[in-house]
FIMI-324659 format. One record per residue (C-alpha): residue in three letters; x, y, z. Coordinates in steps of 0.1 Angstrom, whole numbers. Example, Ala and Ser with C-alpha at 12.3 -4.5 7.8 and 13.67 -1.06 7.14 Angstrom:
2
 res     u     v     w
 ALA   123   -45    78
 SER   137   -11    71
***
This chain:
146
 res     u     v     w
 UNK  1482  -123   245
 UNK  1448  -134   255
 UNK  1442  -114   287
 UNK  1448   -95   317
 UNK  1423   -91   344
 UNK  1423   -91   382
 UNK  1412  -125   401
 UNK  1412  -138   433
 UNK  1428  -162   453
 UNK  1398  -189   445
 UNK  1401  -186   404
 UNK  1370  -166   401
 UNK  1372  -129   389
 UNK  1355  -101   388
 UNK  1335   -93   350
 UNK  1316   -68   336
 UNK  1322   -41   364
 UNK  1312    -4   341
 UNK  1305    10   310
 UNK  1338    27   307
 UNK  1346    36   275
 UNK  1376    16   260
 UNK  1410    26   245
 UNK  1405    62   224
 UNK  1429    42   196
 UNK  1425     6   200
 UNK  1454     3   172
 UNK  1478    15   192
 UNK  1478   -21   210
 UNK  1478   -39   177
 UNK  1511   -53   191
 UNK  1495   -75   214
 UNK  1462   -76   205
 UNK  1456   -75   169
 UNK  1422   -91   167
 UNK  1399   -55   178
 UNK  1372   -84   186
 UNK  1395   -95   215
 UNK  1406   -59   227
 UNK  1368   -45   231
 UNK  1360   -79   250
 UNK  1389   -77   274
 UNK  1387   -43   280
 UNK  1345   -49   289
 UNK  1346   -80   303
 UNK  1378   -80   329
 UNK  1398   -42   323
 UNK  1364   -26   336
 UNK  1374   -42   367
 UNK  1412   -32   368
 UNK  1405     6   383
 UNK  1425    15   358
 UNK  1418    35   327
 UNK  1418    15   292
 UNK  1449    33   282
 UNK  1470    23   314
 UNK  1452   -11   314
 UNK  1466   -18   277
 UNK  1497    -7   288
 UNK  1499   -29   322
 UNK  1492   -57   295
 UNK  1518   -49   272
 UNK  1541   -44   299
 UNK  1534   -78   316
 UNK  1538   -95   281
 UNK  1570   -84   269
 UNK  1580   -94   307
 UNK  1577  -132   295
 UNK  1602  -147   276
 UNK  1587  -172   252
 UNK  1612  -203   249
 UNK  1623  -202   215
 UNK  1612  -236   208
 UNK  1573  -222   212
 UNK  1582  -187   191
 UNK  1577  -198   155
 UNK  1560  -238   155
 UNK  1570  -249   124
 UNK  1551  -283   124
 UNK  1523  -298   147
 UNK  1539  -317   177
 UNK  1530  -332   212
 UNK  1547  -324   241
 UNK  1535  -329   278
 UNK  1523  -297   298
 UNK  1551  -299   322
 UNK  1573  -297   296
 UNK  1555  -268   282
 UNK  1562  -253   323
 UNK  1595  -265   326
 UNK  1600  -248   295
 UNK  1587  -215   308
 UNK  1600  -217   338
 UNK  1639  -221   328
 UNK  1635  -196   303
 UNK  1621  -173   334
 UNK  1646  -178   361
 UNK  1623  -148   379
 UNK  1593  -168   381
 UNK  1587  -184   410
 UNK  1582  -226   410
 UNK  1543  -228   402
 UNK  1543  -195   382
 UNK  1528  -209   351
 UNK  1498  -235   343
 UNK  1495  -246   310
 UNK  1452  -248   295
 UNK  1441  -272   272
 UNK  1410  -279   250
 UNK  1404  -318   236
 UNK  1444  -325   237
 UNK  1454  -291   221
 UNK  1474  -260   239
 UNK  1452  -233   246
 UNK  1472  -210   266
 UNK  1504  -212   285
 UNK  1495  -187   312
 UNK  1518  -173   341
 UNK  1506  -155   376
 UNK  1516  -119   381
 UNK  1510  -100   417
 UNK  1491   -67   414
 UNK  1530   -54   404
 UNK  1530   -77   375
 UNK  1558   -92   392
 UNK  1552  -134   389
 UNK  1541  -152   414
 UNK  1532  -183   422
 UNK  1493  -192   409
 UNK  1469  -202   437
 UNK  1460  -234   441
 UNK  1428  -234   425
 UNK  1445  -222   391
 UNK  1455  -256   382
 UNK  1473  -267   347
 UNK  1455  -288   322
 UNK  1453  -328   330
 UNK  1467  -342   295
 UNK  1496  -365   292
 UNK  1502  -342   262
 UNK  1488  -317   240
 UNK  1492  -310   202
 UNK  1506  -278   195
 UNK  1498  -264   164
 UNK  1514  -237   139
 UNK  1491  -208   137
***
């Protein structure tokens, strides 16, 4: 899980929006975040911009997480291997009858998966991703064991 934070309609997003403290137990969210380094930043940068408290915020994350079914061919890469990004979607999407077509984008980095991410309404029901939320340009992308 790299993220949850609110954005608009045009791909840009609100950052940095108070000093709120974050999460009074950042462990307890070890589940999807276990780097701390990557809690404090999300919670500062984008869940200070959620109106929620850290605690819910966390929560909404986890919640819209364990929402996603991860194909099980991306659950536990055993070997490095190329596959196109609408593969990587089609895979997503069939494993997510729910999602709506255009629900997920796949981000890249120099030919390697960065993030398979999917659009949730303020619900965190999926939704289709606006059009300015496009998926990464490869013919294919290297996906790595971690």
């Amino acid at each position: 899980m790299h993220g949850l934070w609110p954005e608009n309609t045009d791909g840009t997003y609100p950052e940095h929006c108070s000093d709120a403290p974050g999460p009074a137990d950042p462990s307890a969210f070890k589940d999807i975040y276990p780097d701390a380094g990557l809690l404090e930043h999300e919670w500062e940068t984008h869940g200070t911009c959620s109106g929620l408290s850290a605690n819910a915020f966390f929560s909404g994350a986890r919640q819209a997480f364990q929402s996603i079914v991860i194909p099980p061919r991306f659950k536990a890469v055993g070997a490095s291997t190329s596959v196109s990004p609408d593969q990587i979607v089609d895979s997503f999407s069939s494993s997510n009858p729910a999602a709506p077509d255009g629900g997920f984008v796949v981000s890249c980095g120099h030919n390697y998966l960065t993030a398979v991410e999917v659009c949730l309404d303020k619900s965190l029901h999926p939704m289709a991703c606006p059009a300015a939320i496009r998926s990464c340009r490869a013919r294919v992308v290297r996906i790595t064991p971690p």
